[in-house]
Backbone as CSV, one residue per row, in Angstrom:
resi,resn,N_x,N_y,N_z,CA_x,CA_y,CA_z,C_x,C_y,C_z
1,UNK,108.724,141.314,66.951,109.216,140.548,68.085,110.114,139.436,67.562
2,UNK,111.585,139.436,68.312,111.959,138.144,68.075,112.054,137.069,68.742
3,UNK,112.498,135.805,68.062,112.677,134.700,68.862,112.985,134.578,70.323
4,UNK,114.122,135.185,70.405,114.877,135.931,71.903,113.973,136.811,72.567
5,UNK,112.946,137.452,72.434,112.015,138.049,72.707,111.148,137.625,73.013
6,UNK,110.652,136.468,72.293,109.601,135.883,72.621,110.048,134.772,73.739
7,UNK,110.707,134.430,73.838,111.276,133.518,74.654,111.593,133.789,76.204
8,UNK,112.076,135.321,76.162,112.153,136.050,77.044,110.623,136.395,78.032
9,UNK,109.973,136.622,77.123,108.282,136.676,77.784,107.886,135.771,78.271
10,UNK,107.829,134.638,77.630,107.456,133.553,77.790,107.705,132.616,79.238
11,UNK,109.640,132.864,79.303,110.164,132.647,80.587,109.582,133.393,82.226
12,UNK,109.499,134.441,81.543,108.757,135.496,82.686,107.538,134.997,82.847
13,UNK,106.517,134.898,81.819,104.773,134.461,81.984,105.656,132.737,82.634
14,UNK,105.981,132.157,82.326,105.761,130.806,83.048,106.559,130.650,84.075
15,UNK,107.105,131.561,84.602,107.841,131.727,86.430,106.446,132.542,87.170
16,UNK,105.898,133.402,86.528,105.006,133.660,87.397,103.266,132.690,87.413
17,UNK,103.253,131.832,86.498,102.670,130.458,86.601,102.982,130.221,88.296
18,UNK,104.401,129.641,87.487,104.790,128.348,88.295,104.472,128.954,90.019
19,UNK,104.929,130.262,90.133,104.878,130.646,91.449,103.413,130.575,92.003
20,UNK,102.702,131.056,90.991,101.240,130.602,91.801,100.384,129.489,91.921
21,UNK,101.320,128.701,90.648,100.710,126.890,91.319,101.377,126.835,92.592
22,UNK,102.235,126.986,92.800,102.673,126.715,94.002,101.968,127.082,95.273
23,UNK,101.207,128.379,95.196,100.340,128.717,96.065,99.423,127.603,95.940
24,UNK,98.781,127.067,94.982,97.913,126.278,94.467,98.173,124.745,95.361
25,UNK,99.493,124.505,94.916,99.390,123.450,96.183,99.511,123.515,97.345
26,UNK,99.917,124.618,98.218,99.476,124.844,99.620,98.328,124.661,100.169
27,UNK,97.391,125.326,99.104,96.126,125.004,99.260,95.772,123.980,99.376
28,UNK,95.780,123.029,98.463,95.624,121.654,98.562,96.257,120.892,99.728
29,UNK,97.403,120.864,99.748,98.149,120.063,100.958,97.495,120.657,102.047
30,UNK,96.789,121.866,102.181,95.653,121.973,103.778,94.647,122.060,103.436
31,UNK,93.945,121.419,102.251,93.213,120.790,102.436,92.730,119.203,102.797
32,UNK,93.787,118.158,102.539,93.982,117.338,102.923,94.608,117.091,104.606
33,UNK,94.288,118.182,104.907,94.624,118.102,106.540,93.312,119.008,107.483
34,UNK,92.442,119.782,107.084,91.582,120.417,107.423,90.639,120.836,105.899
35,UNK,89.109,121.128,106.767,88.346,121.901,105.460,88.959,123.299,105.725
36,UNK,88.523,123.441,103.969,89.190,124.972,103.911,88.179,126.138,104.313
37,UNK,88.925,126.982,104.546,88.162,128.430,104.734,87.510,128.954,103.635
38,UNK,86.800,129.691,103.859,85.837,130.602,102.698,87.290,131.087,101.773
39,UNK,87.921,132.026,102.996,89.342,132.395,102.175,90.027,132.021,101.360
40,UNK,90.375,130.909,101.676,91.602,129.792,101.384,91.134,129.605,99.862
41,UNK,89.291,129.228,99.997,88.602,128.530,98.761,88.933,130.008,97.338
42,UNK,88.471,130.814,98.135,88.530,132.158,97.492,89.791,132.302,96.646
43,UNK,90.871,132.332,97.738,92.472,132.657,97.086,93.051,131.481,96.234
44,UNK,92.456,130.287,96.627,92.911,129.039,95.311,91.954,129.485,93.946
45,UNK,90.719,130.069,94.214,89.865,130.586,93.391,90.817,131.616,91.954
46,UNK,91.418,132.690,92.962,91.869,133.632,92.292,93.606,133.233,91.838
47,UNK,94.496,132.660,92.558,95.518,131.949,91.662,95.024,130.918,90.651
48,UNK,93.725,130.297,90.615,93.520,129.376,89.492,93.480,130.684,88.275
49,UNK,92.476,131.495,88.214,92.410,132.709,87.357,93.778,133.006,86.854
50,UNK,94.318,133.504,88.148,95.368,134.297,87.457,96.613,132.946,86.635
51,UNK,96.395,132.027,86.814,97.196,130.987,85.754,96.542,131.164,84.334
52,UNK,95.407,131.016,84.351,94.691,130.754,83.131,95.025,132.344,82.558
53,UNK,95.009,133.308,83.213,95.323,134.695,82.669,96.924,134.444,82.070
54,UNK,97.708,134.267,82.818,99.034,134.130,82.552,99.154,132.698,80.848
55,UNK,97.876,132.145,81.153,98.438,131.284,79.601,98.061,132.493,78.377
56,UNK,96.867,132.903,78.455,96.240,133.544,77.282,97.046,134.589,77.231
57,UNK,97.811,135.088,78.464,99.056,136.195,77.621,100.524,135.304,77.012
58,UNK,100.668,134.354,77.084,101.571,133.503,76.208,101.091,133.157,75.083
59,UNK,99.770,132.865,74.408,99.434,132.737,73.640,99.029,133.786,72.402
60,UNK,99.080,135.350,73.381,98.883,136.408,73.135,100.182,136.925,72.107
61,UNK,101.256,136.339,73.102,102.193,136.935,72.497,102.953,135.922,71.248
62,UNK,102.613,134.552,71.230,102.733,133.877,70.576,101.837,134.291,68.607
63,UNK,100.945,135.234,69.123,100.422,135.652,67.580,101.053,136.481,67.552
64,UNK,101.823,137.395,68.540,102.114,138.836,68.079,103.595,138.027,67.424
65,UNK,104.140,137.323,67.653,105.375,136.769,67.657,105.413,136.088,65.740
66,UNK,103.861,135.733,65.726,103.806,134.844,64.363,102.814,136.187,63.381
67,UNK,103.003,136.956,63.786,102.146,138.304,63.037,100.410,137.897,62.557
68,UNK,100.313,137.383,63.573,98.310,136.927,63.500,97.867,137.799,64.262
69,UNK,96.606,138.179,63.926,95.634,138.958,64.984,94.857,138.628,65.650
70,UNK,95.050,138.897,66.885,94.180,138.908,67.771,93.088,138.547,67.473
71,UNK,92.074,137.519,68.441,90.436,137.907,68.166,90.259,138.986,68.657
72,UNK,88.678,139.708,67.982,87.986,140.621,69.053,86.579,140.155,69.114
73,UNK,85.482,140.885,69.935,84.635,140.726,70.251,84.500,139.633,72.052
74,UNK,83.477,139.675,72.158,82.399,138.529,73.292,83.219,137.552,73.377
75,UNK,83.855,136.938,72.617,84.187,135.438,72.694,84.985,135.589,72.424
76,UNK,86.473,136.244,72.487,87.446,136.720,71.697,88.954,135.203,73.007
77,UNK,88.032,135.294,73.829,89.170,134.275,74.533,88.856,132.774,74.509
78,UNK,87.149,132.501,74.054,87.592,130.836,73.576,87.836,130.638,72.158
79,UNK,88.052,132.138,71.450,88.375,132.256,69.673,90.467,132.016,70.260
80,UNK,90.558,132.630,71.384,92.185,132.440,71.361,92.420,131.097,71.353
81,UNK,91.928,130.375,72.216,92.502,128.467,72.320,92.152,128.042,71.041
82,UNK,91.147,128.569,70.621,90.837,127.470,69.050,91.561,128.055,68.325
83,UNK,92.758,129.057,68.313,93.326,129.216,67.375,94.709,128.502,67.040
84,UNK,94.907,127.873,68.146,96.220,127.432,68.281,95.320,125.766,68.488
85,UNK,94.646,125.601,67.614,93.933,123.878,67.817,93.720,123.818,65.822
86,UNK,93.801,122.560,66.140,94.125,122.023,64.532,92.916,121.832,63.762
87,UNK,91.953,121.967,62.732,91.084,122.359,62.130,90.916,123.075,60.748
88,UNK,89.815,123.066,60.447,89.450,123.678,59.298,89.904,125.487,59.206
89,UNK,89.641,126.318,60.284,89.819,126.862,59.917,91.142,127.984,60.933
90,UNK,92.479,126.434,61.005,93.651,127.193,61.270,94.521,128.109,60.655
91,UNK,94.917,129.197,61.133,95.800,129.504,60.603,96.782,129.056,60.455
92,UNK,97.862,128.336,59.676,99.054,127.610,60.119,100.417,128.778,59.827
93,UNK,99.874,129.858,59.966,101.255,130.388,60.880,101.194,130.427,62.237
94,UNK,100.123,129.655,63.049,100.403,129.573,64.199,100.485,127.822,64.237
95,UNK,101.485,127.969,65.933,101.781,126.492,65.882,100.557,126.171,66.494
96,UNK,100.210,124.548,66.600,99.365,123.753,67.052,99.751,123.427,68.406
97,UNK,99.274,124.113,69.410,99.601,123.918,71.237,98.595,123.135,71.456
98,UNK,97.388,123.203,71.641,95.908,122.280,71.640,95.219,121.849,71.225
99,UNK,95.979,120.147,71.690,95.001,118.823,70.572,93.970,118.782,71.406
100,UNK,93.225,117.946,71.063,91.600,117.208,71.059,91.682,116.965,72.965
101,UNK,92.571,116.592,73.319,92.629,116.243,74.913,92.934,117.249,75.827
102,UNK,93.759,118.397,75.729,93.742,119.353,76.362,93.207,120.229,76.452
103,UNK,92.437,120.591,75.199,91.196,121.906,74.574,90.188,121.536,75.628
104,UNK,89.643,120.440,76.215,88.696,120.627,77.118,89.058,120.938,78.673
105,UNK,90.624,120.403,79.086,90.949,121.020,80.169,91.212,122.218,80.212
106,UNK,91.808,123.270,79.248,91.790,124.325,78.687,90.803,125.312,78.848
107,UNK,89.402,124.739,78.497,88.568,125.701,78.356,87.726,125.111,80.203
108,UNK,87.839,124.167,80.834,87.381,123.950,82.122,88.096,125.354,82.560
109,UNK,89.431,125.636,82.587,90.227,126.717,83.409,89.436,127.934,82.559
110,UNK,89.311,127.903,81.475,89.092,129.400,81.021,87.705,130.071,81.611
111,UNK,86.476,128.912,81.639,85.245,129.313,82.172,85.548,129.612,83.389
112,UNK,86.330,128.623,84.164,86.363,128.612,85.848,86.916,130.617,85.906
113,UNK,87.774,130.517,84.895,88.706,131.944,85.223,87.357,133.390,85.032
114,UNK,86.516,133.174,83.999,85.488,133.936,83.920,83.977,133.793,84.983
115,UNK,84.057,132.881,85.459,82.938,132.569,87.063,83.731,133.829,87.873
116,UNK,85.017,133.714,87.994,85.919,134.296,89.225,85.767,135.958,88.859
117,UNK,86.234,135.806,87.760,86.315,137.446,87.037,84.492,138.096,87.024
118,UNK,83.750,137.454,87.409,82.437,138.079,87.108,81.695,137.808,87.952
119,UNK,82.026,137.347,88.978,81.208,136.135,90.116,81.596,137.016,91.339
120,UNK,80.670,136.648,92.534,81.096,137.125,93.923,81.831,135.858,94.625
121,UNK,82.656,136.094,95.025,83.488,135.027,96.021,82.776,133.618,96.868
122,UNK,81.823,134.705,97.431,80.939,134.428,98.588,79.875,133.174,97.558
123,UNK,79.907,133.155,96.503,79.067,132.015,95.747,79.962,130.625,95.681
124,UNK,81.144,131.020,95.424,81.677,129.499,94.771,81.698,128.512,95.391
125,UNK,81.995,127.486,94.950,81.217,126.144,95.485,82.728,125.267,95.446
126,UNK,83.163,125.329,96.660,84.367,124.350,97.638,84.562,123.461,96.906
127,UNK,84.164,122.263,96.137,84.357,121.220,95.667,84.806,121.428,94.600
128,UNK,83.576,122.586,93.964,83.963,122.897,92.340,85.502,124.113,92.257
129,UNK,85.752,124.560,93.448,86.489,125.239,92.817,88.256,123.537,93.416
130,UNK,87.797,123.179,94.202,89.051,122.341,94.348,88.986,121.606,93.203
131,UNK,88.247,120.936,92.518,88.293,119.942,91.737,89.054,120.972,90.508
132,UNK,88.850,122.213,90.342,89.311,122.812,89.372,90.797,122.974,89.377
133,UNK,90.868,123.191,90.985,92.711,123.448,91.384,93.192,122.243,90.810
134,UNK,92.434,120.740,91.100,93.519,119.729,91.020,93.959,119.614,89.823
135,UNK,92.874,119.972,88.308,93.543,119.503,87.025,94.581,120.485,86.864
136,UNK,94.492,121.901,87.426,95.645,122.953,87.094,97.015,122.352,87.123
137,UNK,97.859,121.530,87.849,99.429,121.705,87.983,99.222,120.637,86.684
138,UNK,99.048,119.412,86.267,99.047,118.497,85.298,98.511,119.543,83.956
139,UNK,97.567,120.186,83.812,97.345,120.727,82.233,98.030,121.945,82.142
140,UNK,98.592,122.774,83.304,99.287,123.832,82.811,100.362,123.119,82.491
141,UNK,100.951,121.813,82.708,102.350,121.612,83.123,102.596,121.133,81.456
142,UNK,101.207,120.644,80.669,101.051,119.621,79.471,101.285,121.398,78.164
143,UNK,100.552,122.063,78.558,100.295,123.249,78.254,102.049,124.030,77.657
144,UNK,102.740,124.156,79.070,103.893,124.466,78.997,105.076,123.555,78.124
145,UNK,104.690,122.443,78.209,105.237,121.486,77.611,105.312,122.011,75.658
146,UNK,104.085,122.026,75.473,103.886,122.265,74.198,104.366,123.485,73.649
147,UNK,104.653,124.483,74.302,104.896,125.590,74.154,106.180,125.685,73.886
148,UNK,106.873,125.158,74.918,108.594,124.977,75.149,109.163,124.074,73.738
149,UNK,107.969,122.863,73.779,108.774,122.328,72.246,108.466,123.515,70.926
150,UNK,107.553,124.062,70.713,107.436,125.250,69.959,108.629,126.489,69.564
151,UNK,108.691,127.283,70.769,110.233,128.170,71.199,111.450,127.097,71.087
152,UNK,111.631,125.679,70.971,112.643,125.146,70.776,113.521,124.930,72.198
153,UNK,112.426,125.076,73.148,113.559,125.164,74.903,112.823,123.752,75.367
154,UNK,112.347,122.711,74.672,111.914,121.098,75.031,113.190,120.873,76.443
């Protein structure tokens, strides 16, 4: 993969972000005007997911891009964020996307994204899943940030 390649993905994974924060704040802006529906809670539920899906395939392609492998196994997606976090045991052919302050908003979205992926709808809990929407547009936005200075498109 090259640079232009990777860059190319990258642009694509973070337009289809951006399009579903955007759903993300609809949600919100009616919620600040009415309580939400089971639905509403549900579908902010499943665009929060599908963001957090859309990072771990940027990050995905960010090893294929720096010739690292993949984790595998059980835990193979909170082994992806710690790989791109600074430590004992980094690889430094990958860049450093998540310091000490974002690794925990990071992994708030990654659990929230695995409740959704394994969970019935009909359980989640209105508060917990809004409180989850609100850190989304600020840490994907910190997220993207880091990335873009990385690919060199700051």
């Amino acid at each position: 993969m090259t640079l232009d390649e990777l860059r190319e993905d990258i642009a694509i994974e973070f337009a289809r972000i951006e399009e579903t924060l955007a759903e993300i704040r609809l949600i919100l802006q009616g919620d600040r005007k009415a309580i939400l529906s089971r639905s509403d809670v549900t579908a902010g539920a499943t665009y929060l997911a599908q963001c957090y899906s859309g990072i771990e395939n940027v990050l995905k392609r960010i090893t294929k891009y720096c010739g690292v492998p993949l984790p595998s196994g059980s835990f193979w997606h909170a082994e992806l964020i710690g790989m791109f976090q600074a430590g004992d045991v980094h690889d430094t052919r990958l860049p450093i996307l998540v310091d000490s302050r974002l690794f925990p908003l990071l992994t708030t979205l990654r659990k929230f994204r695995h409740t959704v992926a394994h969970g019935y709808a009909i359980a989640f809990d209105r508060e917990t899943v809004l409180g989850t929407l609100r850190l989304a547009d600020d840490t994907i936005e910190w997220f993207k940030q880091n990335v873009r200075t990385f690919i060199g498109q700051a």
